[in-house]
Structures are given as C-alpha cells and as structure tokens.
C-alpha positions, 0 to 999 in steps of 0.5 A, a space after each residue: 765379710 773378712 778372710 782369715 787372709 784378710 785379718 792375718 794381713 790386718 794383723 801383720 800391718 799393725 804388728 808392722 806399724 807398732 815395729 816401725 812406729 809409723 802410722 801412714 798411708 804406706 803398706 806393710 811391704 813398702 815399709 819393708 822396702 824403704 827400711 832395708 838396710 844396704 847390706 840387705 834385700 827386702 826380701 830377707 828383711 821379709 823373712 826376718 821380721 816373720 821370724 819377729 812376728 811369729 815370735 812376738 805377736 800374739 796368735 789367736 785362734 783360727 776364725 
C-alpha cells in the first residue's frame, strides 16, 4: 500500500523527469545536484523548481 508520500514523491519524480527530460535511473535529488548551475546550490535550485511544480503541475485531490 502507497502513502499520500509515497504518490506525492512519485508525482514530483515524473513532473521532474518530464522537466529534465531524462528517464534514467537517477533520483529526482541528484538530477537537481547534477544540473545546478555554478551560480547556484542545489538547494535553491530545490526551492525554485517547487515554485515550478506547484504552479505547473496539475494537483489532485488528497487520497
């Protein structure tokens, strides 16, 4: 049985695959690692692509 976690993290690692148009092995997380810019850290880049995925994404209703 899935968590409301479980689906919400399965939901960001598609919007994320979708974003980065990858479709590998890597996480969601070192996706972000490995794309952060210079003039960045991956934890801003974190911040600003929830900014993205809570305007983008469709939302569905709570299980």
């Amino acid at each position: 049985m899935h968590t409301g976690s479980d689906l919400q993290n399965l939901r960001v690692s598609r919007w994320c695959a979708g974003r980065f148009g990858v479709s590998g092995s890597l996480t969601w997380v070192a996706e972000i690692e490995r794309r952060t810019p210079a003039d960045s850290t991956p934890l801003d880049e974190f911040f600003r692509l929830l900014d993205d995925f809570r305007r983008d994404a469709p939302q569905e209703p709570a299980p």
